[in-house]
N, C-alpha and C positions, 0 to 999 in steps of 0.2 A: 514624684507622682508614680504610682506602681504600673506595672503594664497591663494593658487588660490581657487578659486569658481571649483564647480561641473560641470561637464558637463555632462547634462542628453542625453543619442540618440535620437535622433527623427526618429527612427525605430518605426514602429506599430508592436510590437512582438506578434501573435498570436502563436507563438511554447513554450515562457515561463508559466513552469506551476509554477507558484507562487503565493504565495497570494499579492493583492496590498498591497503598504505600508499602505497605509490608512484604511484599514481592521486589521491591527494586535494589538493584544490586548496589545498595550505600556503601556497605564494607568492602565490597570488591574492589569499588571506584576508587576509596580511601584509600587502598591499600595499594593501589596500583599507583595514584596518583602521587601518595609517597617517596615509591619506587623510583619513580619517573621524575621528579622535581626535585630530587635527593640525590641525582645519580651526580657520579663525577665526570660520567664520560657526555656529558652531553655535547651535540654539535655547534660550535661557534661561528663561523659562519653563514651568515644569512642570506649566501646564493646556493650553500648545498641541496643537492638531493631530497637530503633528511635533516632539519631546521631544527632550533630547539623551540620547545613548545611556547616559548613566550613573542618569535620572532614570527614576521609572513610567511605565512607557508606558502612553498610551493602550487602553483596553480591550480597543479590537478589532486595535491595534496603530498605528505610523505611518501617518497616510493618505498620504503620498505613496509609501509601500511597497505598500501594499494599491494603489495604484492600475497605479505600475509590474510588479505583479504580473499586475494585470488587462489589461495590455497586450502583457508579452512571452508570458504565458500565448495570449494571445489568437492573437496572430501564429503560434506554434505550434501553433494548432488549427487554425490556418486560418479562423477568423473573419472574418465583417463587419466586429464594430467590439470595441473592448475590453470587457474583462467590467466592471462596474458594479464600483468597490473595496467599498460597503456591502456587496455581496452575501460580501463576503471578510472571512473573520477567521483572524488568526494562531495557530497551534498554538506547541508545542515541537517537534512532530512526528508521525506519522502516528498514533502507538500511542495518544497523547496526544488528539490530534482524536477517534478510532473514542472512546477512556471517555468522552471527553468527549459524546463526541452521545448515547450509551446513556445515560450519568447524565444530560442534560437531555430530552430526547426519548423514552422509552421508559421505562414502569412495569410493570415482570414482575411484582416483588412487590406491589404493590398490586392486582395482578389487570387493569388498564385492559391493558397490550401483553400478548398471547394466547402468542406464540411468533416463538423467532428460528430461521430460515433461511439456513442457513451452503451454500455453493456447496460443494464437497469435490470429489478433495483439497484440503484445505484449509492455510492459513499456521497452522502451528500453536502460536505464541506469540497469533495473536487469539482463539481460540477461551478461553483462561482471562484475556482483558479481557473477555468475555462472563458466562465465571462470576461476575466479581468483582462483575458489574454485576445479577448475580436470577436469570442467563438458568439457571443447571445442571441441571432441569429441563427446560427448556425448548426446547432445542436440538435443529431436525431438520436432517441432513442431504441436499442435493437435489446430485447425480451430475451432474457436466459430462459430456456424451459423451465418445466414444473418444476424438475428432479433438482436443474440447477448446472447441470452436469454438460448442457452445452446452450445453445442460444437461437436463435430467427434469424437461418441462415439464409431463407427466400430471402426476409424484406433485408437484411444487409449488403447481398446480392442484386437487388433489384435496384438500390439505391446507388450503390458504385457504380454501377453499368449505366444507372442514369445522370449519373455526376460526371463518371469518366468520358460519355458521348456529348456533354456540353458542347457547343459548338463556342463557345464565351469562355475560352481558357484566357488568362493571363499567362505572360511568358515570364520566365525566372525576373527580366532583366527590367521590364514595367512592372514588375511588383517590388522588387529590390529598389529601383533607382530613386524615389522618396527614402530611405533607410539603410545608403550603404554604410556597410561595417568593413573594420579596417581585417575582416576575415570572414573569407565567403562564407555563406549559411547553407547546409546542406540541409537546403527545404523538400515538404512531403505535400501531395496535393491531397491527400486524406490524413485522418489521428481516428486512430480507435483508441480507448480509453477501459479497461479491465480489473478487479484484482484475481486475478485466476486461482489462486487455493486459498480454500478457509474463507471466503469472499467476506467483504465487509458489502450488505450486511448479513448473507444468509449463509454466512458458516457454510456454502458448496464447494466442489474444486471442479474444473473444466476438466473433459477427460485429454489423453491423448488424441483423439480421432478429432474433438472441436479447436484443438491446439493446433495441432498441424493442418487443419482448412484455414483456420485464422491467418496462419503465417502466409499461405502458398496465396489466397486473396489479396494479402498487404503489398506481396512483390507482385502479382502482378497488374494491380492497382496506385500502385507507388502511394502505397500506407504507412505512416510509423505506427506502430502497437507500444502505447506504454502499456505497463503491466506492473502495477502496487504491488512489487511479491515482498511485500513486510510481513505474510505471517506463514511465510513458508516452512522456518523449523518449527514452528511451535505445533508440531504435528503431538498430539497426547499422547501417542507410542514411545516418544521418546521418555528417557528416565537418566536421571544423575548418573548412575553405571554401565549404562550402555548408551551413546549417541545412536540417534536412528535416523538413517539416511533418507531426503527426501523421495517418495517412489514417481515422482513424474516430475517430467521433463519441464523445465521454463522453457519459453517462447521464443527464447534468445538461443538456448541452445538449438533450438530444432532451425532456427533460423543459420545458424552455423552450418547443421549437418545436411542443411540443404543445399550450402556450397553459396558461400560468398567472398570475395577477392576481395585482399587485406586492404587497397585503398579504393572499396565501395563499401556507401554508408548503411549497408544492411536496411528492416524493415522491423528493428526490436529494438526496445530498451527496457530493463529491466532495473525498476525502481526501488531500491532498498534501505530499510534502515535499521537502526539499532534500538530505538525507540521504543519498539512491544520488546525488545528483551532486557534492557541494563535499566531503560527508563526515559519517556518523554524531552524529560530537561537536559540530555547528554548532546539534544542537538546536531547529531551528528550520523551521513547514512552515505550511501554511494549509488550511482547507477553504473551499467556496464551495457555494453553496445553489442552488439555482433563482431565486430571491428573493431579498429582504435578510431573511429572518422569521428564517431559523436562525441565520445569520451573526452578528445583532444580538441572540439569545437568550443566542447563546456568550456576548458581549462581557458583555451584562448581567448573567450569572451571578454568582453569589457572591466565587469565587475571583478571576476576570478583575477584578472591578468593585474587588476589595482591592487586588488586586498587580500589575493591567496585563496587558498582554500580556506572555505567559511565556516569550517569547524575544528581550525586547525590544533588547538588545546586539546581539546575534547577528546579528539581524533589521537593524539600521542599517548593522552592516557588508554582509552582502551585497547588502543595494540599491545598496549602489555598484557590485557586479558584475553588473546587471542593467541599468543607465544605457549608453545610448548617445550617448558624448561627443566632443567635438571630430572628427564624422563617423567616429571610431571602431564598428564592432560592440558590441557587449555581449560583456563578459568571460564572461559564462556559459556562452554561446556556444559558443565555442572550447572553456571546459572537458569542457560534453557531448561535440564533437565527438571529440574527445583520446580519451575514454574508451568511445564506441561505436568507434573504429578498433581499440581494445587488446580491449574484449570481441568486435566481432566477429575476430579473429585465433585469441583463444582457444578459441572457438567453433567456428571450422572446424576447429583442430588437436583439439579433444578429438571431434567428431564422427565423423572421417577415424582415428584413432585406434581407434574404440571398433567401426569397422568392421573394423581389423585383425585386434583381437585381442581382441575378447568373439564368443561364440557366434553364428553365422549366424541370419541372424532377429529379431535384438534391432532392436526401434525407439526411435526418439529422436523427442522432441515437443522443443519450442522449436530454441533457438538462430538467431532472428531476432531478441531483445533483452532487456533484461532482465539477470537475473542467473544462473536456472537453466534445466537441463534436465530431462527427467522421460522416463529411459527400461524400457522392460517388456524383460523377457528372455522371451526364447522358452517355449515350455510345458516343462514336465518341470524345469526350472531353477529352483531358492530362493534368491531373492534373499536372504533372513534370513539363510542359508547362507552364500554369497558374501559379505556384508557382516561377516560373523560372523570367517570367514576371512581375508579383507582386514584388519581392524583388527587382529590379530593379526600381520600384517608391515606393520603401518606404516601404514596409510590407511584415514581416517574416510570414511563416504559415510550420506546422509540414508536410511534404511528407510521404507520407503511406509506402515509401521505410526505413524510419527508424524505423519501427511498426515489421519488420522481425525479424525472430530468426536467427540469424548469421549464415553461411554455413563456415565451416572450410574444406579447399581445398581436394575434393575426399570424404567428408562426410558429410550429411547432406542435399543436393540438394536438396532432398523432402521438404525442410523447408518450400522454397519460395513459397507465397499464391499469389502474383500480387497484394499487395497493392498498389503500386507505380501509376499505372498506370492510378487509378480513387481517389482514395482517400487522403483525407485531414482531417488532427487534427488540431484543434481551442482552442485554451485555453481559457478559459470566467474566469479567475480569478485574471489575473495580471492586467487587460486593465480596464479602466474607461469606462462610456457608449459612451461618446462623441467620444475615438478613437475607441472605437469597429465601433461605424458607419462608421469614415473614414475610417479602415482596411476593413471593409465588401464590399463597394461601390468597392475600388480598386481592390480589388480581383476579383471581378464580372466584369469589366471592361477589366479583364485580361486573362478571359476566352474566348479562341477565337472558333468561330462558326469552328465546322469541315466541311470539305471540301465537 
């Protein structure tokens, strides 16, 4: 019996945020993976350090990975010196790290964490690893400005001073005693939840000045800040010939230079993956702490301390594309650069585009890196409409209706900001240029003149 052939949609999907196929690093992977399953020197032992790729990895993963992590990481922030590898422990991936820090770090239903703080618009596949984790009650909303560029620092303000003067605290040790673990949990009586540059979904970045309120609020509210920084290289200035150094601070760093002692658990975690750059399926990402405290809570956990680090293949192969060998660059390198030249192209074409032929007036946020853009139509204009219309000839585009932080019945109302109403997400990173144009023209076609 023959096999059937593929059948690709001929849907224009502006709501997939994924990378094109033709963007993901297959030969890299190939090549490295070669490298690395071919070697002779692999390690035999399966209590070392550094495991061979087929054996349980290490908890908190390879140390010589965690460490090359902490190095080219480094270089790309522009650091002093490299990050400490303790302080790093291996994910599967970014969605993976965010349950994972909720389920060690934060007690909703036990009553000890009060309330999570979600930035909005928000990514809206994290908001139900929230749910999954106590929070569905629990969820407030706090409004990035227009710009994007920082957030509603009253009502985040007014909300912690109202949670923190509860006089109905739970005490570490009645919120623990239902769920002791065989390794204490350095729990937080707040969670903010963020992607601070490139934001998913309005392509903005938080400035420094909304960064360090962030942090100096978290310590002295006893907050953890995750922070999704997955699309932090994929700044468009970068290019295959020149790496271009992140210009602003992660939240972890400023949480460092604010002065925290090596065995206290800081008020940052910074969530990362590999994901937006080699590719989705590589499964494989890390977070990094202030400290080693969180880092080595992951490792110690339950699951980790069973089955190793949960990307541990994955994880062997790409530290080879992160080695800088025989005075070669690092393979990664070039891959980010490859793919900020392709998204920023797409970038300007769907911009320049959307000024032809959508309504006078429409503004566009991002498109300096990332994946999306996040633009408002003029007043008198329904995006629901427009998008309603559009999918009807052909083309998907994200409704600002699903950028909300979810209102669970009788709590929460305040959430809803009215993205729905003007706003739309574009994803510039699945789409080739040719259907961007055709998705751009139909959409702008779809926009009917208000009354």
């Amino acid at each position: 019996m023959a096999a059937s052939k593929e059948v690709k949609s001929s849907l224009i999907d502006f709501m997939r945020g994924h990378p094109s196929t033709s963007l993901l690093a297959t030969s890299e992977m190939l090549a490295a993976a070669n490298a690395v399953l071919g070697s002779s020197e692999l390690p035999q032992d399966s209590f070392d350090k550094d495991r061979h790729p087929l054996h349980y990895g290490p908890d908190l993963g390879n140390i010589s990975f965690r460490r090359e992590i902490g190095i080219w990481s480094a270089a790309r922030y522009g650091l002093n010196a490299p990050t400490d590898p303790e302080m790093i422990n291996l994910t599967s991936g970014a969605s993976n790290g965010l349950s994972k820090a909720l389920e060690l770090f934060t007690n909703p239903i036990g009553g000890y964490t009060r309330r999570a703080f979600i930035l909005t618009p928000v990514y809206f596949l994290a908001c139900p690893v929230f749910q999954d984790s106590g929070f569905a009650n629990l969820l407030t909303a706090i409004s990035l400005t227009s710009c994007g560029t920082s957030l509603d620092f009253p009502t985040l303000i007014s909300e912690l001073e109202s949670s923190s003067s509860s006089p109905q605290k739970t005490s570490l040790e009645e919120a623990t005693s239902p769920i002791k673990s065989v390794v204490p949990k350095p729990l937080y009586r707040h969670v903010l939840y963020c992607v601070p540059t490139f934001s998913n979904p309005t392509g903005t970045t938080l400035s420094l000045e909304s960064r360090t309120q962030l942090v100096k609020l978290a310590r002295e509210h006893d907050m953890l800040l995750i922070t999704d920084d997955v699309y932090d290289f994929l700044d468009y200035q970068n290019s295959p010939n020149q790496p271009h150094k992140t210009a602003i601070k992660r939240l972890v760093d400023i949480d460092r230079e604010l002065g925290v002692k090596d065995d206290e658990k800081g008020h940052t975690l910074s969530n990362c993956s590999f994901s937006k750059i080699l590719g989705p399926g590589v499964r494989c990402g890390w977070v990094e702490g202030a400290t080693s405290v969180l880092a080595q809570a992951m490792g110690k956990s339950g699951a980790n301390h069973s089955g190793g680090a949960p990307c541990h293949l994955s994880s062997t192969i790409i530290h080879r594309l992160l080695l800088e060998t025989g005075g070669k660059k690092r393979v990664i390198d070039d891959v980010i650069g490859n793919i900020c030249v392709a998204y920023k192209r797409r970038a300007e074409l769907l911009k320049k585009l959307i000024k032809e032929h959508w309504p006078e007036g429409t503004e566009v946020q991002g498109g300096e890196g990332g994946y999306f853009v996040w633009v408002k139509l003029p007043e008198g204009y329904d995006a629901r409409d427009a998008a309603k219309v559009a999918l009807e000839r052909g083309v998907r585009v994200g409704e600002g209706d699903g950028f909300e932080v979810p209102v669970v019945k009788g709590v929460g109302e305040r959430n809803v900001m009215g993205w729905g109403g003007r706003y739309l997400r574009l994803s510039l990173s699945y789409l080739e240029e040719d259907t961007i144009a055709q998705g751009i023209k139909v959409l702008g076609e779809a926009m009917r003149k208000p009354n």
